[in-house]
C-alpha positions in Angstrom: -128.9 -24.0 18.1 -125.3 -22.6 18.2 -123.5 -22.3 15.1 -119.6 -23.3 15.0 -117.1 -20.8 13.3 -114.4 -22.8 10.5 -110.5 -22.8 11.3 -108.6 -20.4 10.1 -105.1 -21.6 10.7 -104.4 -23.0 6.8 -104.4 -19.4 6.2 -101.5 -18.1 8.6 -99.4 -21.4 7.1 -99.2 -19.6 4.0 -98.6 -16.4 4.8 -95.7 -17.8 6.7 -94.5 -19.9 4.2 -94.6 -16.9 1.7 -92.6 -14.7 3.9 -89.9 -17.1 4.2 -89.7 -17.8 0.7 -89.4 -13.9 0.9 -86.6 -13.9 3.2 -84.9 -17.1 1.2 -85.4 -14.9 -2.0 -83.5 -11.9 -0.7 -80.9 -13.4 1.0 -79.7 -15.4 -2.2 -79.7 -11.9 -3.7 -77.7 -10.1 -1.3 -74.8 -13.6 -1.8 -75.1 -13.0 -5.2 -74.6 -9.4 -5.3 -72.0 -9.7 -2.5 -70.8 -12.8 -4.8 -70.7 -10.5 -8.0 -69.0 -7.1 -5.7 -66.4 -9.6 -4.5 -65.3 -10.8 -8.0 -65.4 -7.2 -9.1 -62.9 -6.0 -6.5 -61.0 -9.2 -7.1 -61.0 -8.2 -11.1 -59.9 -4.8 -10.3 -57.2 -5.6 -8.2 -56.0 -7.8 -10.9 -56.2 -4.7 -13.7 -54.2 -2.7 -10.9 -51.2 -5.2 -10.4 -47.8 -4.2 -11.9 -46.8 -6.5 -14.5 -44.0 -7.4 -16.7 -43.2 -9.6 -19.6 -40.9 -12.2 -19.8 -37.7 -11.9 -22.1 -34.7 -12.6 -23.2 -32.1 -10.2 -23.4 -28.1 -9.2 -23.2 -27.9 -9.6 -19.3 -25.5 -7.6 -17.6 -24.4 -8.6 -14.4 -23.2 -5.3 -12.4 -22.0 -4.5 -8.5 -22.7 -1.5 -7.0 -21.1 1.2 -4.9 -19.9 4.9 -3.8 -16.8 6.3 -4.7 -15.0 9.6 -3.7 -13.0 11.3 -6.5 -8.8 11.2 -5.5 -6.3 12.9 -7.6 -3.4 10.7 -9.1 -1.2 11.7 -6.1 -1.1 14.2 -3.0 0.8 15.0 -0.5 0.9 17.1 3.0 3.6 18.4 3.4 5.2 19.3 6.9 7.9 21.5 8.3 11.4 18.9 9.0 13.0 21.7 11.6 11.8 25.0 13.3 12.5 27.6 12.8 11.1 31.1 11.3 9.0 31.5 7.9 10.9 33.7 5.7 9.0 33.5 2.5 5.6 31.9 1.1 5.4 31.8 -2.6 2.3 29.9 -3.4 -1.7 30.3 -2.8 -4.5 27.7 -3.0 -4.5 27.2 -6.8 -1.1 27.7 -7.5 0.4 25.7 -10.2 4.1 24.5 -9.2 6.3 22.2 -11.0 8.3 19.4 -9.4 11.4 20.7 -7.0 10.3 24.2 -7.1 10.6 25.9 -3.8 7.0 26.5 -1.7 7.6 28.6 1.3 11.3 28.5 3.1 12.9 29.8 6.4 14.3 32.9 7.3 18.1 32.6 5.9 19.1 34.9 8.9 17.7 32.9 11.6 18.3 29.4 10.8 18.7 26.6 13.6 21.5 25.1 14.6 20.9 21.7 12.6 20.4 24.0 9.5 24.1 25.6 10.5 25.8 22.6 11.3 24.3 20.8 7.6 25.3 24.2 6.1 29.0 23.7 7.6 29.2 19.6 6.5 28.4 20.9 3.2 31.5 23.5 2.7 33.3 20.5 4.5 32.6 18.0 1.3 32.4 20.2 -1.3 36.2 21.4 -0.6 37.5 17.8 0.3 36.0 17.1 -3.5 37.6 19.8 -5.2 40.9 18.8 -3.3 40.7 15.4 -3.9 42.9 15.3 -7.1 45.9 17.4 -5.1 45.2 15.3 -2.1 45.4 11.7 -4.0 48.7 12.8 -6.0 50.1 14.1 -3.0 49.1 10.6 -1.1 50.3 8.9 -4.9 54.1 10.4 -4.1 53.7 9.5 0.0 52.8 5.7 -1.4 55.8 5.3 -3.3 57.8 6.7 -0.6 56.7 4.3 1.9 57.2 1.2 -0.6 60.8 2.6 -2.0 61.6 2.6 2.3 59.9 -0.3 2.9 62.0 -2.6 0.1 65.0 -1.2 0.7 64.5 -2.2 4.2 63.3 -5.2 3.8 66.4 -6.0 1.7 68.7 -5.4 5.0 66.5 -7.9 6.5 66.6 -10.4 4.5 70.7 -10.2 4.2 70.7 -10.2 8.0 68.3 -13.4 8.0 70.9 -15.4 5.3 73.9 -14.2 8.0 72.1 -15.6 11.2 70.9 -18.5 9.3 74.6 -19.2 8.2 76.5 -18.7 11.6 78.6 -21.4 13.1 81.2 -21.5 15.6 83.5 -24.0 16.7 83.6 -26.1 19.9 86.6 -24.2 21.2 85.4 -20.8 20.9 82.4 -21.9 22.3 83.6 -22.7 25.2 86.3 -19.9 25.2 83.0 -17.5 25.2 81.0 -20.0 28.3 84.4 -19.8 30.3 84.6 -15.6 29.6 80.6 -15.0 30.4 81.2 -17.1 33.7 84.5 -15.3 34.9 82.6 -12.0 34.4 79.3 -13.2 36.9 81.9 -14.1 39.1 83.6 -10.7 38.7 80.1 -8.4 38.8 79.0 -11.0 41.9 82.0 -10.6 43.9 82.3 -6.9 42.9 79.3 -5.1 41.5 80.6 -2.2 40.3 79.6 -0.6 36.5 82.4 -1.2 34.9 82.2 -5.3 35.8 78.1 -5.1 34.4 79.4 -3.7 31.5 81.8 -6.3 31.3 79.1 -9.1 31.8 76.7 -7.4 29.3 79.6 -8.0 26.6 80.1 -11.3 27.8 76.5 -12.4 27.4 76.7 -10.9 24.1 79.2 -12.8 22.6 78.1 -15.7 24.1 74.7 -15.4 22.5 76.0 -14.7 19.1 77.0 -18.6 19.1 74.1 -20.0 21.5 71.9 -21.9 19.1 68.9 -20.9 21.6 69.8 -16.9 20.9 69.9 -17.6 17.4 66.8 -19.4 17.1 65.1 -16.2 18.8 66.7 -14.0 16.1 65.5 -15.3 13.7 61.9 -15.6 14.7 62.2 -12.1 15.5 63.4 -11.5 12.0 61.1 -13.3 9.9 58.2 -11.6 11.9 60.0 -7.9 10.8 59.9 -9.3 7.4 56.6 -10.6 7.3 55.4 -7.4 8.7 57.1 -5.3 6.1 55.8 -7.6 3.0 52.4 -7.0 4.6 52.6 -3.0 4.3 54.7 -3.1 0.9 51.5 -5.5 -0.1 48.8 -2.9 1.4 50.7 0.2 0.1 50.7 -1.2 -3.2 47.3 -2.1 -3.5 46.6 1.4 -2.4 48.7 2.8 -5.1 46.9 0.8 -7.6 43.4 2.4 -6.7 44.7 5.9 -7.1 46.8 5.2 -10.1 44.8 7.0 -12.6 43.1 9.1 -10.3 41.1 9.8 -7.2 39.9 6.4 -5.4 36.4 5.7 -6.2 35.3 4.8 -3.2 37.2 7.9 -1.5 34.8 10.0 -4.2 31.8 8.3 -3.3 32.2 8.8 0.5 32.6 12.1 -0.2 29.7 12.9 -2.3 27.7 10.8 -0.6 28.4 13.0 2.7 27.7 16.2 0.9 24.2 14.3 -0.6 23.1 14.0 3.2 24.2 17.3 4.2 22.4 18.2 0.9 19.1 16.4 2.2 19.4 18.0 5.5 19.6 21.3 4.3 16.2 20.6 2.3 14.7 20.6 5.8 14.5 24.4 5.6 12.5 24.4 2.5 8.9 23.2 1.3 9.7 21.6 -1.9 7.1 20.3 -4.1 7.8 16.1 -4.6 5.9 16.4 -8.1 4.2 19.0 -10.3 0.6 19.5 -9.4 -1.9 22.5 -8.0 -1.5 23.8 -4.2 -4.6 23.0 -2.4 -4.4 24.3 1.1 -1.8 26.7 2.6 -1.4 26.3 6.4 1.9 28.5 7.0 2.6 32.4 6.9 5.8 34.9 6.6 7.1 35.2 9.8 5.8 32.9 11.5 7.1 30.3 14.1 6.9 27.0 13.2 8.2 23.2 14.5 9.0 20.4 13.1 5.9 18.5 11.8 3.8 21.5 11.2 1.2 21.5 8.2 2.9 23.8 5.5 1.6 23.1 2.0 -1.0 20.1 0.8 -0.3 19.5 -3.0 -2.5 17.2 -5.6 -1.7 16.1 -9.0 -4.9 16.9 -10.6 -3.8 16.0 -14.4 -5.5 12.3 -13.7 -8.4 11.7 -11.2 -9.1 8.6 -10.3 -12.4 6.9 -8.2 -11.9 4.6 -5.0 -15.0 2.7 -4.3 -15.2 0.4 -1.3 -16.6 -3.1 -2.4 -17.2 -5.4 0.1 -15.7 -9.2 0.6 -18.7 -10.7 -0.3 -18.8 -8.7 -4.1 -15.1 -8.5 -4.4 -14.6 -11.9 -5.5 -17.0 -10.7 -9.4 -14.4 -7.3 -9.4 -11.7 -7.8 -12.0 -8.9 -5.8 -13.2 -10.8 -3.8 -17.1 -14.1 -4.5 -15.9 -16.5 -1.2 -17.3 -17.7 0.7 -15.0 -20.7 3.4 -15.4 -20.4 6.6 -12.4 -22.8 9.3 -11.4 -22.2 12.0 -9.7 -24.0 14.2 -6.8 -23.1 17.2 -8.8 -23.5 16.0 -12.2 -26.8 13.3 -11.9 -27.7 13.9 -15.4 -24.6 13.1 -16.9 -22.9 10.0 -16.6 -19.4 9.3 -16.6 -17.6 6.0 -17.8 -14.3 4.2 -16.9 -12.8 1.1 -15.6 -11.5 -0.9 -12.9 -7.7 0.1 -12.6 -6.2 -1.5 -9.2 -8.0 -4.1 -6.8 -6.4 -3.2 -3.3 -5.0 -6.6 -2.0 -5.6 -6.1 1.9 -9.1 -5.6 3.3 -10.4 -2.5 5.8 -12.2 -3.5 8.3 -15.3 -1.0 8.6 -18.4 -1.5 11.3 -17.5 -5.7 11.0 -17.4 -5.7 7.3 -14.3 -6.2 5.7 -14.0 -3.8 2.2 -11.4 -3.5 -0.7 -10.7 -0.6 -2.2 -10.8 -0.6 -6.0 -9.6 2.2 -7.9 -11.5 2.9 -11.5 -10.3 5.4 -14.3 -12.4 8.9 -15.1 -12.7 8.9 -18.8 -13.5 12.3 -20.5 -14.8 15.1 -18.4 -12.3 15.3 -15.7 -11.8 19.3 -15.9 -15.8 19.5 -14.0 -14.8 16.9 -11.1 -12.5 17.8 -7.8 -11.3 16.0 -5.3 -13.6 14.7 -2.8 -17.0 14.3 -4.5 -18.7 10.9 -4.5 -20.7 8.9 -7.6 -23.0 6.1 -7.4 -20.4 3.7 -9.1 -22.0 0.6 -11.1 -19.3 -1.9 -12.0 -20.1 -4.3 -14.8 -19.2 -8.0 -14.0 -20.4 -10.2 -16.5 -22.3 -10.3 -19.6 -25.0 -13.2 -20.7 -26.7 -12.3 -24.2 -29.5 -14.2 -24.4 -30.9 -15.1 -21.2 -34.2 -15.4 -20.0 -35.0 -12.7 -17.8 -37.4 -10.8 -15.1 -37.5 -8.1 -13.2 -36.1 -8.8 -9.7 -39.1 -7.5 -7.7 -40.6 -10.1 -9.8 -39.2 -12.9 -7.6 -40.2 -13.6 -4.3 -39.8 -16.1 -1.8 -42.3 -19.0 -0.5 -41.4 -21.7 2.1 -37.8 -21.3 1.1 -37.7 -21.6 -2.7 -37.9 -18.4 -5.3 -41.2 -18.4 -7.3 -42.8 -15.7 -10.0 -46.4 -14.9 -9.8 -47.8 -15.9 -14.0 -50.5 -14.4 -15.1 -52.8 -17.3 -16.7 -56.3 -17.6 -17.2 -56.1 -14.0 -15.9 -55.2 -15.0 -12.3 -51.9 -15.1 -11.1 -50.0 -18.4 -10.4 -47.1 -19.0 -8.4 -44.0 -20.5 -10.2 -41.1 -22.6 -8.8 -37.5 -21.1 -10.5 -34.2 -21.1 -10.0 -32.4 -17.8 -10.8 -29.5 -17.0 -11.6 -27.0 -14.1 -12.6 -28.7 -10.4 -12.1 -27.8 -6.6 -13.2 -29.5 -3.7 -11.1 -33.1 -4.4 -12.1 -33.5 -8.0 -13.8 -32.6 -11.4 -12.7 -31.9 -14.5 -15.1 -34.4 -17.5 -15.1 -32.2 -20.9 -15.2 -35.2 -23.1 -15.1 -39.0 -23.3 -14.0 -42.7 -23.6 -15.8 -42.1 -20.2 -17.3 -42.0 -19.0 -21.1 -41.0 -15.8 -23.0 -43.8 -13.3 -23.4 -45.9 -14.5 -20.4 -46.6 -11.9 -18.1 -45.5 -11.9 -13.6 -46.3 -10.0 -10.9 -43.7 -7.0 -10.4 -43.9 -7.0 -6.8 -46.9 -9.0 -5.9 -48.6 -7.5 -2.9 -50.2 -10.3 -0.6 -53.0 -8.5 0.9 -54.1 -8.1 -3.7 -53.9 -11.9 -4.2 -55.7 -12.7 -1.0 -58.3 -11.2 -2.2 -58.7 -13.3 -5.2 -61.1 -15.9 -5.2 -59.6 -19.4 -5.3 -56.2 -17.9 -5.3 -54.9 -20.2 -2.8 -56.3 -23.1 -4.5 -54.5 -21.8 -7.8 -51.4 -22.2 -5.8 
């Protein structure tokens, strides 16, 4: 008989089953270690992110900027006429007072504009120091003319009141008509001299009663008259200018010619318009030079000043007082204070931005700084004591509103607020979920809190 060999198919179930219990078992722990390596990198790269508390403080609102140092004045000064240099008398560094004499032409070899000032000069100074002989000599000619002038005037008048009172009668009247016509008749029938002459006196007389002729006298006369009332007036207004002395108007003619002939005659000179320190020299002696070439720049250095340019957007916060905190390339570790002196009231348009120039004092210090170096500038514009504040890196932006990243339950949260005045590093909290001494983000990196676990749902 053959003998039949049992199943043995129960056995590989459980080896199968085993294994996959196997393969169940290690795969939960790899999750869970991979579970346990992610919340460990997600806990270390919340230890590592930069945080800062929330506070209140004095906030002080500031605008910044970049200044270059100016003196209180300068000047380049330029040559007004050519000519040749006769004498420089200052180097770079040369102190000068105001009106003292730079550099100046050669005195032998002056232009013609320089002679010709030269000569108006002599010409006003000498009509000045003759106007006191010249007015009492004019004084005596015045008088003269008036003493005529009246005396004539008198004749006239008599000889108007004679005209005015002429008559003649109706028979010499016509005694003179019937002589005047026998003497045409004469001169027309025989027109020799002796028969005009005779018609000339006939029309004489005859006019001497002819109310026309008369008439015409005495318009003629009371023009004469009114003409010599007119100069006595004119002469005698005259005479009262120069009574006590020169005319004043005469003298101020005068000196005002010899002030431009003065001025012109400056044009051969570099004068210094106010006292201050020569800071380039750009003519030598002997030289040729023309008119508007560079001779001598000049600065006042006794009070340096700061232009910043701020532009329109900031200018509106800039206010005549404000403080203002400066540092300087040269001078980084020591910072220099003043304030805002002069807020420039036109704009200069630079690359499409319009910016104002605003001019701040240099407090104590000034003998280290020159001309032409720049500062960071920080102008203070307001001050709120008391305000809730955070760092500004602190604040980011999400779908249009500002939040803060919290720190609570050790993760961070994001926080609507609404900010609102800021200094160089901190900006004030108006309002949102946020509390003095809780701890945000300083510059929350997004690739750190993606990595947090349930991040997005903490959002």
């Amino acid at each position: 008989m053959t003998s039949e060999k049992s199943p043995k198919r129960p056995k590989k179930i459980g080896r199968a089953i085993l294994t996959a219990i196997l393969i169940l078992a290690l795969g939960a722990g790899v999750f869970l270690l991979y579970r346990y390596s992610q919340k460990q990198k997600a806990q270390a790269a919340i230890d590592n992110l930069d945080l800062a508390a929330v506070q209140r403080e004095t906030l002080i609102s500031s605008i910044n900027g970049t200044g270059t140092v100016q003196p209180a004045q300068d000047a380049l000064l330029v040559w007004k006429t050519s000519g040749r240099v006769g004498k420089v008398s200052v180097n770079v560094g040369s102190l000068v007072r105001q009106g003292e004499v730079m550099a100046a032409l050669d005195e032998h070899d002056l232009p013609l504009d320089i002679l010709q000032a030269r000569m108006e000069k002599l010409t006003a100074q000498q009509a000045l120091e003759n106007l006191e002989a010249s007015t009492a000599l004019k004084r005596e000619q015045l008088k003269v003319n008036i003493s005529d002038a009246q005396t004539n005037l008198t004749s006239l008048n008599n000889e108007l009141t004679l005209l005015r009172e002429r008559e003649c009668t109706a028979w010499r009247s016509r005694k003179l008509q019937t002589d005047y016509d026998d003497a045409q008749t004469n001169y027309r029938d025989n027109p020799t001299e002796l028969n005009l002459r005779a018609l000339q006196a006939a029309q004489t007389a005859l006019d001497f009663c002819k109310p026309e002729s008369i008439a015409l006298q005495i318009n003629a006369l009371t023009d004469k008259i009114s003409l010599q009332e007119a100069n006595i007036s004119g002469w005698q207004a005259d005479l009262e200018k120069i009574a006590a002395g020169p005319d004043p108007v005469e003298r101020e003619k005068l000196e005002l010619q010899l002030a431009i002939a003065e001025k012109r005659l400056e044009a051969r000179q570099i004068i210094a318009p106010f006292a201050g320190t020569v800071t380039s020299v750009n003519t030598v002696t002997g030289a040729l030079v023309s008119a508007g070439a560079q001779a001598v720049s000049l600065a006042d250095l006794s009070s340096l000043k700061l232009k910043v340019l701020i532009s329109e957007v900031d200018i509106p916060s800039i206010a005549i007082g404000q403080k203002a905190v400066m540092v300087f390339d040269a001078y980084y570790n020591e910072p220099f204070t003043g304030e805002v002196l002069e807020i420039a009231g036109a704009g200069e348009p630079q690359a499409g931005v319009v910016n104002y120039a605003v001019t701040i004092s240099i407090g104590g210090g000034q003998d280290a700084l020159k001309p032409g170096m720049t500062a960071s500038v920080l102008i203070q514009t307001a001050e709120k004591p008391n305000a809730l504040v955070v760092p500004i890196q602190a604040v980011t932006s999400k779908n249009g509103t500002d939040v803060v990243y919290v720190m609570r339950n050790n993760k961070p949260v994001a926080v609507e607020v609404q900010v609102g005045a800021y200094s160089d590093d901190l900006v004030e909290i108006l309002s949102g979920n946020l509390e003095e001494g809780e701890y945000v983000v300083v510059n929350p990196p997004t690739s750190v809190l993606n990595s947090i676990p349930g991040f997005y749902r903490n959002r």
